[in-house]
N, C-alpha and C positions, 0 to 999 in steps of 0.2 A: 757388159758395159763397154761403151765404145769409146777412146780419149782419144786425141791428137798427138798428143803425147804423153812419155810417162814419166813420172817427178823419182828426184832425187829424197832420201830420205830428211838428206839437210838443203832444202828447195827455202830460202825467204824472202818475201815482200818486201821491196825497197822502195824507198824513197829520200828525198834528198837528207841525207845525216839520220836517217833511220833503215835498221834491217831488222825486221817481226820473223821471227822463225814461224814454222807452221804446225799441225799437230801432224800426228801419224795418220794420212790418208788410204785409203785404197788401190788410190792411185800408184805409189807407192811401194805396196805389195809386189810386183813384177821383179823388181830390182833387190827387194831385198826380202824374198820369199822366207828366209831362214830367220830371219827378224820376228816376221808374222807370225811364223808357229814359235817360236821361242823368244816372246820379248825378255829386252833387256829390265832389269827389275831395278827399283828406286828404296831406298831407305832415307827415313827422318826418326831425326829424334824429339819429341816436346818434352819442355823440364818445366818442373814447376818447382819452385823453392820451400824449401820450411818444414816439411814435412806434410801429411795428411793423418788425420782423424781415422785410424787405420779399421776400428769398431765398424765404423760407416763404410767402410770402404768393401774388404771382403766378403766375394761372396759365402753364404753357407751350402758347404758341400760334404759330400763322405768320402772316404779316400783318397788318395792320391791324385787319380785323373777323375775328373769329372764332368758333363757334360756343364755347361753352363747354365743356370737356371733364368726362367723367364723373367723374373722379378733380382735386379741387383738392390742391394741397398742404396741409401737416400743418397750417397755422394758419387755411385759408379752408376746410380741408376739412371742418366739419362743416353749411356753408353748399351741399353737392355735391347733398342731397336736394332744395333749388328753385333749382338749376340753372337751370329752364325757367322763373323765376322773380324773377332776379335780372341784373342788367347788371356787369360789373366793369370800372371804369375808369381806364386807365394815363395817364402824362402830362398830369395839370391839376396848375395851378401856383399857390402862395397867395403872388406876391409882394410880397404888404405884410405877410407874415410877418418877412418876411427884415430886415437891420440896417437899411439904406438908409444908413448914416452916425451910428446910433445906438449902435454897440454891443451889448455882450451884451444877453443878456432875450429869448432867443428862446422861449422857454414862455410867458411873456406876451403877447408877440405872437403865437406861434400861437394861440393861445384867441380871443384879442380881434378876430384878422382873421381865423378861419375861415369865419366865417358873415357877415361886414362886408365882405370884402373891403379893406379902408381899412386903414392903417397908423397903430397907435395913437399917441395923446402919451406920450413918456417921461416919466412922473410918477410920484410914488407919492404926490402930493396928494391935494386934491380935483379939480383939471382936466385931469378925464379925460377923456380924447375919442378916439371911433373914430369907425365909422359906423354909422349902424341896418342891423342884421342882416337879411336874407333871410326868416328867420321871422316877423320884425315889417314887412316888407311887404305881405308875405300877407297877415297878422293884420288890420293897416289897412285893408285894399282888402276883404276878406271875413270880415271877423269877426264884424261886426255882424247876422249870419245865424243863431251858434249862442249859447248862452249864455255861453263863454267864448271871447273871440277867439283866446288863447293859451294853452298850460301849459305852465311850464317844470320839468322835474322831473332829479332828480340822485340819486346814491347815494353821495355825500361831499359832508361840507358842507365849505363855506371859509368864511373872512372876507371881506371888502368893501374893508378898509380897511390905509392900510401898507405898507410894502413890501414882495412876493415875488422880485421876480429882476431883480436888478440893477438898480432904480430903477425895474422898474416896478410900479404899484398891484394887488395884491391881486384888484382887481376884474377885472384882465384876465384872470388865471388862473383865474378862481372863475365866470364866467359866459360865454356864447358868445353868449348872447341877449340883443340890444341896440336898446331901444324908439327911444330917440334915440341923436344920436352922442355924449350923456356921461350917457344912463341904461342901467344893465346891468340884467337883468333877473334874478337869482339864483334859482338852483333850490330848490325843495323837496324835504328828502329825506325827511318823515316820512310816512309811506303814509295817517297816520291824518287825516293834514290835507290831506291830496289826499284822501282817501273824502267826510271831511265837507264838503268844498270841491263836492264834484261832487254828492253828495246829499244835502246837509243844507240847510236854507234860512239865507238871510243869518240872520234873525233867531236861531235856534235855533244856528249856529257862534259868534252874538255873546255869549248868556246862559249866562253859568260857573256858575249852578244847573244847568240842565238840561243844560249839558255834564257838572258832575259828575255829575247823575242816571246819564246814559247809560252813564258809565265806570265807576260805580258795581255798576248791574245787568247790565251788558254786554249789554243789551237790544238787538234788531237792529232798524237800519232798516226792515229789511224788513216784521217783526211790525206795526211804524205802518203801511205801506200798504196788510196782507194783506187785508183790507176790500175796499177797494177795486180792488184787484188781481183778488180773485176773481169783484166784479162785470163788467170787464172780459172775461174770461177765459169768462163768459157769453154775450156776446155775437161773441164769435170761432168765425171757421173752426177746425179739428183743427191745421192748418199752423201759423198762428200760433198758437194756443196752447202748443203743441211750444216754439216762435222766445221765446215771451214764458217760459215754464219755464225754458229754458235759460240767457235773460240773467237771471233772477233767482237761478238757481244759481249763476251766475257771480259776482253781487254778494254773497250770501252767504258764497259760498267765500272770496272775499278778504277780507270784514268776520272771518270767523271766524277766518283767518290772522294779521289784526292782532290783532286780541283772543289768542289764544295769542301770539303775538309778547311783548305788553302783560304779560301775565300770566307770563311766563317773567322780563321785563326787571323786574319788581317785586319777584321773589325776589332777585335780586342786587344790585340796587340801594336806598339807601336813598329811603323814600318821601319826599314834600314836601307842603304842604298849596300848593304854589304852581303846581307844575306835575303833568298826571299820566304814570301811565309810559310810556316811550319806546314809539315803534311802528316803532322802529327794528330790524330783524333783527342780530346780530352776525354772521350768515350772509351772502355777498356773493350767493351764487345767489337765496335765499330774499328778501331784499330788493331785486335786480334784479327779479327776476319780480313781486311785490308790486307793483314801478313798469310793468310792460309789459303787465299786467294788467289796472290803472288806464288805463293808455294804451288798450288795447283797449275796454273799456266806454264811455272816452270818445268815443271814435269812434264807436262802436256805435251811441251814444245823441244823435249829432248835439252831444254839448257843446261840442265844440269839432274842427275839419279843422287844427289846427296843434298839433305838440308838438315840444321840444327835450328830447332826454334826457343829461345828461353821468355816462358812467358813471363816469368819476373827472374830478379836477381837476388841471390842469396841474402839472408838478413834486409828482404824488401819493407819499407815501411809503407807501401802502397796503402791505400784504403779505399776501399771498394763502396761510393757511396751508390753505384749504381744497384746494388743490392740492398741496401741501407744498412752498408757498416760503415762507419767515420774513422775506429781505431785503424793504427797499422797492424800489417797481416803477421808482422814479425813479434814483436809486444802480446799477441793475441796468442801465440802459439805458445808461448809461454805461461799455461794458466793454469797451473799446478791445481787440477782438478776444477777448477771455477766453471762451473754449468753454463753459465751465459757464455762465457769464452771460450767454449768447447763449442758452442751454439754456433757461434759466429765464424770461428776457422772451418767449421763444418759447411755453411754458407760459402767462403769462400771457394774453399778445395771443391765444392759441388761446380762453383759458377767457374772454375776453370776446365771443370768437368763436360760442361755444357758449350763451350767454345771447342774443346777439341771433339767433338759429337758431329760440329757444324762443318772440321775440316774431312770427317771422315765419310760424313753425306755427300760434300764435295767430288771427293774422290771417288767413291760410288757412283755419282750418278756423270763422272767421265770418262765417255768410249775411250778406249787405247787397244788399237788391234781386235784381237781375239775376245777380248775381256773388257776390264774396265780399270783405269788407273789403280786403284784397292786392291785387285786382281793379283797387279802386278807390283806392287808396295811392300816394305815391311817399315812400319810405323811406329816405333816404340813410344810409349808417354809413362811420364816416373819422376820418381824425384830422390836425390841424393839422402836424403832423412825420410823415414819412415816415422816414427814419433817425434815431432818438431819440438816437445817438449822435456822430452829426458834425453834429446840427441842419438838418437839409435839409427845406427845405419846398417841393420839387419831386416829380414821379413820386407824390403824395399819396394813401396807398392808399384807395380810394373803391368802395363798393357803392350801389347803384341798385336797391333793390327794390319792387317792384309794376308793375302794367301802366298804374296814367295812368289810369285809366277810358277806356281804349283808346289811348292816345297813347305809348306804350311798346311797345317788340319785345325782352322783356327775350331770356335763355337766350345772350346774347354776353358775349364780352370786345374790348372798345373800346379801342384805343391811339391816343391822340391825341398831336398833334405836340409837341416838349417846347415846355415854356411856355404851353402853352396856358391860359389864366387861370379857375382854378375860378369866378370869377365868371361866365363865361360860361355856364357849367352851370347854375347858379345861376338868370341873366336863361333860359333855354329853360326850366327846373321852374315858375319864376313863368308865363310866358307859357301853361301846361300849366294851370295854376291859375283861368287866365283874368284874371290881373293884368296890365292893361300896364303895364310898365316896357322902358324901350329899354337901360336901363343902368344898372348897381350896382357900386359902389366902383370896382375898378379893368379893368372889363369890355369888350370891345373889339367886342363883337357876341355871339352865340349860338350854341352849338356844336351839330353836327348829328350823325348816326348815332344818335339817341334810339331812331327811329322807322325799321324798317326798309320804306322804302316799295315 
């Protein structure tokens, strides 16, 4: 392949009050050889609130390790196509979820200790305190690499502030991502402040002229770089310019998604001169994927190897009519045996099932280097309750998707002893990261069968 010249790993498209990072080229390669054969590796986390239908969930296996069978049950079963792809793991245990002599508030504490480990303060003050979260260790130790150390992104908003469950704060339920042990780190749910956030320059997200400009003409990003985009595009092999086509389609496709989004949320809503319209989907599918999308570019584009995604918030009364449930998903979890209401949480926990399916195709089917984003991912998806209905935060249903950038043998289902402390999962995905940490919250060493050697 012959270039003109040869690009910097962080090379981006500019234009006026916009810089588009780029993905990992070919080009590329020459400058940062060690890169190539050794990418840097990404983790996320997805949470899903309330527990799951744990019957449906688990697959049926014999022993300990087992390979994963082609048919998962009705609620992991649409996760059956990257089987060879994904690890599913039984028995870790979040016990600083649990009362400890505190009392109710177990949805508080699952949120606040899933990712912390640490057993929160009962408050619904201001002194609140867990521990810093797994993702903000990462963050710390390797952030300063991409342009943002973190994102934490959601698809229901909460409050911060207050009390939600039984004395305890708000904050516990409403964030899993925890900088310190009394900063929580709250999600964003609006796609359009995650787009401008990932490609807009500080300056240009500061100034409410040219923000109104932009939402004004619905002018694309992309239009500001196409300039210079195309001078680039000159000097590329056929390969990447394919790799560079595709992630500007990508950016397009989502900008064009919010923009319809914006423009449907303006006919029903009245306008303001204060804020503009929502880029919030009323669709759950439609605005999940807006966020797994964004996730994926982020990755793509080197902004950032760390995301937390909460697809609802603890004690959600969400209702899922897109499935045709009306009840809230919180109320339903509590159905002390009632068949139809076992029915229905099963429906949901499946349909959240089947959005994270759609991020991990995603990521499958994006080159990065050597391999493909997945390749180079560890993706956890779980939720702080395992039985939403007698509050059990044991047997904690947990998925382990991607390969590590080789340090994963996914395609099993792992049973680990009961109690074994999701923190230890936890310190082995850091040490995978190339973080030393010996220990986090309540961690007792490192758990092994990651890596089938």
């Amino acid at each position: 392949m012959s270039l003109s010249k040869r690009l910097e790993r962080r090379t981006f498209l500019r234009g006026l009050g916009t810089a588009v990072a780029l993905p990992f080229l070919d080009a590329m390669v020459p400058a940062f050889a060690r890169a190539a054969t050794n990418p840097r590796c990404r983790m996320a986390f997805v949470y899903v609130p309330n527990g799951i239908i744990m019957d449906a969930w688990t697959p049926v296996t014999e022993g300990q390790i087992a390979a994963l069978p082609a048919e998962l049950p009705r609620i992991s079963a649409p996760l059956a196509a990257y089987r060879q792809d994904i690890m599913m793991l039984g028995g870790l245990t979040c016990n600083s979820g649990r009362a400890l002599g505190d009392g109710p508030g177990d949805h508080g504490r699952a949120g606040a200790a899933y990712l912390t480990a640490t057993h929160p303060r009962k408050t619904a003050g201001r002194d609140i305190q867990t521990g810093i979260s797994v993702d903000q260790i990462a963050a710390q130790h390797i952030g300063s690499g991409t342009k943002f150390a973190s994102l934490e992104l959601g698809c229901e908003d909460g409050v911060q502030g207050g009390n939600c469950d039984n004395g305890y704060s708000c904050a516990y339920s409403n964030s899993i991502s925890w900088r310190s042990s009394s900063t929580p780190m709250p999600p964003e749910v609006r796609p359009r402040a995650v787009f401008e956030r990932l490609f807009g320059s500080d300056d240009f997200g500061q100034d409410p002229v040219q923000r109104a400009r932009q939402m004004k003409y619905q002018a694309s990003i992309l239009d500001v770089v196409l300039g210079d985009a195309q001078r680039l595009k000159n000097t590329l092999g056929s390969t990447d310019r394919a790799k560079l086509d595709e992630y500007l389609f990508a950016i397009r496709d989502i900008e064009s998604r919010i923009q319809k989004t914006e423009k449907q949320n303006a006919q029903v809503k009245i306008p303001t001169l204060i804020e503009p319209p929502s880029s919030v989907p009323d669709n759950l599918t439609e605005h999940s994927k807006l966020m797994f999308d964004l996730m994926t570019v982020a990755f793509q584009a080197n902004l950032t190897r760390v995301v937390t995604m909460l697809m609802a918030t603890e004690q959600s009364t969400r209702s899922y009519r897109e499935i045709g449930v009306a009840e809230g998903h919180h109320g339903l979890t509590h159905h002390q045996g009632d068949k139809d209401k076992i029915e229905k949480v099963t429906q949901i926990n499946r349909f959240h099932v089947e959005q994270f399916a759609y991020f991990l195709g995603k990521l499958k089917a994006t080159q990065d280097g050597d391999g493909t984003l997945l390749d180079h991912s560890m993706i956890v998806y779980g939720s702080g309750l395992s039985d939403g209905n007698r509050h059990l935060h044991e047997n904690l249903p947990t998925v382990l998707a991607g390969r590590g950038c080789g340090t994963l043998t996914p395609g099993r289902y792992v049973k680990y002893a009961a109690e074994t402390p999701m923190a230890n999962f936890f310190v082995a995905m850091l040490d995978r990261m190339g973080v030393p940490v010996d220990k986090m919250g309540d961690s007792t060493g490192e758990i092994d069968h990651l890596t089938d050697l």
